[in-house]
Backbone as CSV, one residue per row, in Angstrom:
resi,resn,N_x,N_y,N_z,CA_x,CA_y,CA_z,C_x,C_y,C_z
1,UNK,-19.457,60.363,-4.266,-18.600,59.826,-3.225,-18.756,58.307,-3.151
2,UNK,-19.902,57.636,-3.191,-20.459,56.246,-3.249,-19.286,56.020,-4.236
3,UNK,-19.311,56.026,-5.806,-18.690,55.641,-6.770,-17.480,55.623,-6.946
4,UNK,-16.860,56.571,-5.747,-15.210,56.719,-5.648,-15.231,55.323,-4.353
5,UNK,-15.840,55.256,-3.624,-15.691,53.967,-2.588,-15.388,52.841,-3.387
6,UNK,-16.534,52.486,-4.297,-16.869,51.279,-4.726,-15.372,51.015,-5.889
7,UNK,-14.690,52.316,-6.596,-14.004,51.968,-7.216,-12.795,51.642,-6.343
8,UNK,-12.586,52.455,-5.463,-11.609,51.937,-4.832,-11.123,50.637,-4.030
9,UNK,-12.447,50.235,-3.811,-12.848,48.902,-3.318,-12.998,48.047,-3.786
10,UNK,-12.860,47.989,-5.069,-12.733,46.976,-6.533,-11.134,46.702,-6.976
11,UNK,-10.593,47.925,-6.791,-9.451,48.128,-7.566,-8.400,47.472,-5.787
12,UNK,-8.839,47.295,-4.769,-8.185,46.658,-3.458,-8.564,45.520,-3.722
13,UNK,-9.371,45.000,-4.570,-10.156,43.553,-4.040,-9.266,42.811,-5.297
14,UNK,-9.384,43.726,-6.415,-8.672,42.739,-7.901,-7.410,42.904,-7.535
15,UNK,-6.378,43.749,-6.701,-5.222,43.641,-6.469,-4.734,42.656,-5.489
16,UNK,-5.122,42.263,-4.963,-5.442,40.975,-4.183,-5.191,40.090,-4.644
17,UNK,-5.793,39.873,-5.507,-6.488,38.322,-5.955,-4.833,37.757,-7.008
18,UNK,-4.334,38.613,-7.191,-2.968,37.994,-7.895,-1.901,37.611,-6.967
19,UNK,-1.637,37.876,-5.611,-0.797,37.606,-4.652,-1.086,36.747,-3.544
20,UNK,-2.163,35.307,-3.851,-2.847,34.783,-3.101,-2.050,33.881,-2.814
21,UNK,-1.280,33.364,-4.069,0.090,32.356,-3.286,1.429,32.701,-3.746
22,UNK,1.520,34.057,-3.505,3.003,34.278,-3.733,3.438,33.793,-2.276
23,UNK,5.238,33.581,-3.322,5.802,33.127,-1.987,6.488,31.905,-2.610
24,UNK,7.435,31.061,-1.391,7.742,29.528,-2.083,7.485,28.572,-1.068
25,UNK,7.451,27.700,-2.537,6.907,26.352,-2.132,7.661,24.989,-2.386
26,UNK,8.014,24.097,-1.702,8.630,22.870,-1.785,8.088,21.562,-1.521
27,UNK,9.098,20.507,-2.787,7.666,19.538,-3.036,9.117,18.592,-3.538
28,UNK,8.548,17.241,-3.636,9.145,15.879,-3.494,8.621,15.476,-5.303
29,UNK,9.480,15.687,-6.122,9.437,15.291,-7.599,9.670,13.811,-7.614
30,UNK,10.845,12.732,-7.055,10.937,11.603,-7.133,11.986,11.842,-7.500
31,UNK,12.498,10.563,-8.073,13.976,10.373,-8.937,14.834,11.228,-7.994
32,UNK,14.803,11.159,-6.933,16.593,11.542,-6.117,16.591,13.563,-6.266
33,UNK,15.380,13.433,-6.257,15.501,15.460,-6.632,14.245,15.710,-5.784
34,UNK,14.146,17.213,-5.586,12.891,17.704,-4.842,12.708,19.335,-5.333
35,UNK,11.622,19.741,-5.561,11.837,20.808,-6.112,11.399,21.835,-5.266
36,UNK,11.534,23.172,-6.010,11.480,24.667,-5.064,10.359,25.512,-6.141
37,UNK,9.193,25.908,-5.739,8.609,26.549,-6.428,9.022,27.722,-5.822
38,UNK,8.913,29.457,-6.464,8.784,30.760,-6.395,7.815,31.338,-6.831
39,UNK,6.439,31.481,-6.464,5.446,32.319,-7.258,5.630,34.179,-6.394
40,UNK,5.609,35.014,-7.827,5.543,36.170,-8.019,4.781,36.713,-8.551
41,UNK,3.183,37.205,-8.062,2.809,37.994,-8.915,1.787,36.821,-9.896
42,UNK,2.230,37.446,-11.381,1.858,36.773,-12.480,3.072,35.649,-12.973
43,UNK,3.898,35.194,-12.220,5.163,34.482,-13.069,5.593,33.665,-11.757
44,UNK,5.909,32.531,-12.002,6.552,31.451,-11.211,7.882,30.705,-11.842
45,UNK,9.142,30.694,-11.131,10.134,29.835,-11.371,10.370,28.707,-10.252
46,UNK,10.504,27.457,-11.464,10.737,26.037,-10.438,11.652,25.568,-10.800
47,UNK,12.348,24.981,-9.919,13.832,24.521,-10.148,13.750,23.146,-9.562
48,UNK,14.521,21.968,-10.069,14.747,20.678,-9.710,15.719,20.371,-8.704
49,UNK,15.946,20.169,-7.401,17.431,20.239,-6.833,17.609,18.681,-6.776
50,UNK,18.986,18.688,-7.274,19.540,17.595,-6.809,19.907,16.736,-4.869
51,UNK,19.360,15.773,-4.189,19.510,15.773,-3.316,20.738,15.217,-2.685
52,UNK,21.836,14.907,-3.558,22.998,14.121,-2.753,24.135,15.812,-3.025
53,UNK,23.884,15.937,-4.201,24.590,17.196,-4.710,24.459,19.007,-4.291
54,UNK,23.085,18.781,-4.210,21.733,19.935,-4.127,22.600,21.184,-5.187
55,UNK,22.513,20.448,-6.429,22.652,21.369,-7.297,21.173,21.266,-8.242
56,UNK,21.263,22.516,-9.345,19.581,22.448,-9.861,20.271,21.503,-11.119
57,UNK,19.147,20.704,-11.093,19.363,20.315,-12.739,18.463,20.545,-13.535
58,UNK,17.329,21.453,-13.234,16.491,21.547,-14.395,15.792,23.074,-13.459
59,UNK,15.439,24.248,-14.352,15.131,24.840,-14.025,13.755,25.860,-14.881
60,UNK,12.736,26.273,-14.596,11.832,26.737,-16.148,11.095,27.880,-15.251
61,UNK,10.673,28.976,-16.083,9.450,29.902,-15.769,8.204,29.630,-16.393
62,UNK,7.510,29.684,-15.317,5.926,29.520,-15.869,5.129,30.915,-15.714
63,UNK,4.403,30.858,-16.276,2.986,31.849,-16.090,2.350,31.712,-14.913
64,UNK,1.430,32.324,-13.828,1.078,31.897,-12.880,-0.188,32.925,-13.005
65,UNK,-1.337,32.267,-12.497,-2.794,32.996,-12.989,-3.777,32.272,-11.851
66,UNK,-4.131,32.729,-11.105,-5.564,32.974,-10.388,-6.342,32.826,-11.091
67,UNK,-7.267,31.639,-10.954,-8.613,31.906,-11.544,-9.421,30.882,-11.069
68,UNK,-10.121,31.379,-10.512,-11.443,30.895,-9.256,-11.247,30.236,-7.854
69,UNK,-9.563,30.823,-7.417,-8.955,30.391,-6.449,-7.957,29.682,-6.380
70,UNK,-7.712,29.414,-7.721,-6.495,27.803,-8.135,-5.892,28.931,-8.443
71,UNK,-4.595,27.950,-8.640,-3.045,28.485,-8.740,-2.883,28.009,-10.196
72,UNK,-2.941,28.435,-11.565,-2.633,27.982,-12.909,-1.061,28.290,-12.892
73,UNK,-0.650,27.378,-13.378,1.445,27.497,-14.233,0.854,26.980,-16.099
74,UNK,1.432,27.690,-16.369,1.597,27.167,-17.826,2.634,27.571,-18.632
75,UNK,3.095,27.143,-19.500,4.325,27.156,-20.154,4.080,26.272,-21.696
76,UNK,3.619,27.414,-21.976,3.635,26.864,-23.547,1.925,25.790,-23.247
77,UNK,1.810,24.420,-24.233,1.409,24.182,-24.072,0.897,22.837,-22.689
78,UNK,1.676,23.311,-21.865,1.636,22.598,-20.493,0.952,23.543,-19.353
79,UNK,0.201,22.518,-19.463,-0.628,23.918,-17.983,-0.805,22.491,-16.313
80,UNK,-0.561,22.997,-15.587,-0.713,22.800,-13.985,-1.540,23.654,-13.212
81,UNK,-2.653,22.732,-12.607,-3.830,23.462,-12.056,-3.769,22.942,-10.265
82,UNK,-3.141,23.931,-9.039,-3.293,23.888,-8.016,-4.223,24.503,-7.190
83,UNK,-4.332,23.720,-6.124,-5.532,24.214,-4.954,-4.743,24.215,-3.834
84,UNK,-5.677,24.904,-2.834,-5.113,24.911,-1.310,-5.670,23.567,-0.973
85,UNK,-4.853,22.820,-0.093,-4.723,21.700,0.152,-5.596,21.798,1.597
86,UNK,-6.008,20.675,2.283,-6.943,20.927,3.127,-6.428,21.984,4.723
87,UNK,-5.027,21.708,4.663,-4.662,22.334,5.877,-4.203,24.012,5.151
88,UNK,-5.062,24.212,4.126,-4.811,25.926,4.047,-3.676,26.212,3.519
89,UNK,-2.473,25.826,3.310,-1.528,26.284,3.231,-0.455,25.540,2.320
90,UNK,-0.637,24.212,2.269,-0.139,23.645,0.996,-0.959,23.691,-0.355
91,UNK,-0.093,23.079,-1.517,-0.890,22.915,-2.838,-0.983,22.020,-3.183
92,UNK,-2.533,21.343,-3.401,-2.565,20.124,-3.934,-2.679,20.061,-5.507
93,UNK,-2.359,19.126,-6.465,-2.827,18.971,-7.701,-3.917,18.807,-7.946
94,UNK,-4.597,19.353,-8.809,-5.880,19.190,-9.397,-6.450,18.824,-10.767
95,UNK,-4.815,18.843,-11.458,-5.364,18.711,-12.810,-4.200,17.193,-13.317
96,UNK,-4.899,16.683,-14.249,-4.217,15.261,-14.610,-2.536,15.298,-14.859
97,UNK,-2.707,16.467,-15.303,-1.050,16.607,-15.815,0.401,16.516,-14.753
98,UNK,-0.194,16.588,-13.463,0.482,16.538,-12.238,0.373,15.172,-11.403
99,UNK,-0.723,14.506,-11.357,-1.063,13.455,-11.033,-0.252,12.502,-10.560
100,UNK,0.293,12.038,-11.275,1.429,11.149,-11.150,0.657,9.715,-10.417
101,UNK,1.963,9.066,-9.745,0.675,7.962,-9.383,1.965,7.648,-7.538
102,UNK,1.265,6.728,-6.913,1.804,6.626,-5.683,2.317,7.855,-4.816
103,UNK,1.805,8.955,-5.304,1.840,9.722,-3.925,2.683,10.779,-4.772
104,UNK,3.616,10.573,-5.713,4.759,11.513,-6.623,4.023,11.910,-7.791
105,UNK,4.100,13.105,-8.210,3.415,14.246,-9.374,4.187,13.606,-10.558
106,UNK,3.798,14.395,-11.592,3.859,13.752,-12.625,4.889,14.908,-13.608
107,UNK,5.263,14.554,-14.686,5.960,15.678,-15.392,6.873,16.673,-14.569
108,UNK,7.624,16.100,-13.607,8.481,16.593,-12.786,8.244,17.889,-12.090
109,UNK,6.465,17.588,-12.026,5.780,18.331,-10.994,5.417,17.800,-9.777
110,UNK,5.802,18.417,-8.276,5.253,17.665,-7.219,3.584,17.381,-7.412
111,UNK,3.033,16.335,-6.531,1.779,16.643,-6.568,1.179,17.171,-5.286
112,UNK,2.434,17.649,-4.534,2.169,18.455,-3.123,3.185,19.368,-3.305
113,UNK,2.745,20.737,-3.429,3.525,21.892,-2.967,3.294,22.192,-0.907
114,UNK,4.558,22.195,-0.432,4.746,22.882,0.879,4.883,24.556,1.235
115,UNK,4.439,25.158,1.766,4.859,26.126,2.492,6.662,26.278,2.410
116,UNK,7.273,27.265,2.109,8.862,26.768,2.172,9.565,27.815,2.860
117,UNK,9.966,27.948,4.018,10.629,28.631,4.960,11.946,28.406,5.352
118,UNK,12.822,29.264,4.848,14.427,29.060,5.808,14.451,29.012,7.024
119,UNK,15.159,28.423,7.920,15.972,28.557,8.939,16.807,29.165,9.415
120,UNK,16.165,30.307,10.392,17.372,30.966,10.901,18.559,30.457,10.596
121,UNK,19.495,31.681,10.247,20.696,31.163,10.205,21.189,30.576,8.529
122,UNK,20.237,30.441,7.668,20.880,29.929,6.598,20.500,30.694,5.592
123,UNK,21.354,30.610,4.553,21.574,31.722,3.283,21.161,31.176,2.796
């Protein structure tokens, strides 16, 4: 009975650990665009929106992987390494490839993911 607990209690704890930041997230790329992250699971899509237009102009799927609490994207040989940001709930950059400099991410990655919530009322 012990060994049926413990498995079951392993197999709740590793199912977990992949849905730690699902959900979306929105973030300030620069150049007149702002983007929309979607993490699902094991897979994330980010899209570029245009802000006078708010059409996408660039859109890609990444890989998305947990591992030691960070948020990994990778795509080929491009990888992006996020953390929870100090107020819990945003994503900060952690790895050079996002960096960017004056406050804007790098490789048309934010270097702040937001929390991203509709407004009543909008589709």
């Amino acid at each position: 009975m012990f060994y049926k607990c413990l498995v079951i209690g392993m197999v709740c704890v590793l199912a977990g650990c992949k849905g730690d930041f699902d959900g979306s997230y929105a973030g300030d790329n620069g150049m007149g665009t702002y983007a929309v992250m979607t993490v699902n699971g094991n897979s994330a899509r980010i899209e570029s929106i245009g802000r006078m237009r708010r059409d996408i102009k660039w859109a890609d799927d990444f890989d998305a992987d947990v591992r030691e609490g960070k948020l990994v994207l990778s795509n080929g040989p491009v990888v992006f390494v996020y953390g929870l940001g100090i107020d819990e709930e945003s994503l900060d950059c952690l790895s050079k490839s996002c960096q960017g400099f004056a406050g804007l991410g790098a490789a048309g990655m934010p270097r702040t993911w937001k929390p991203f919530t509709r407004s009543k009322g909008t589709k």
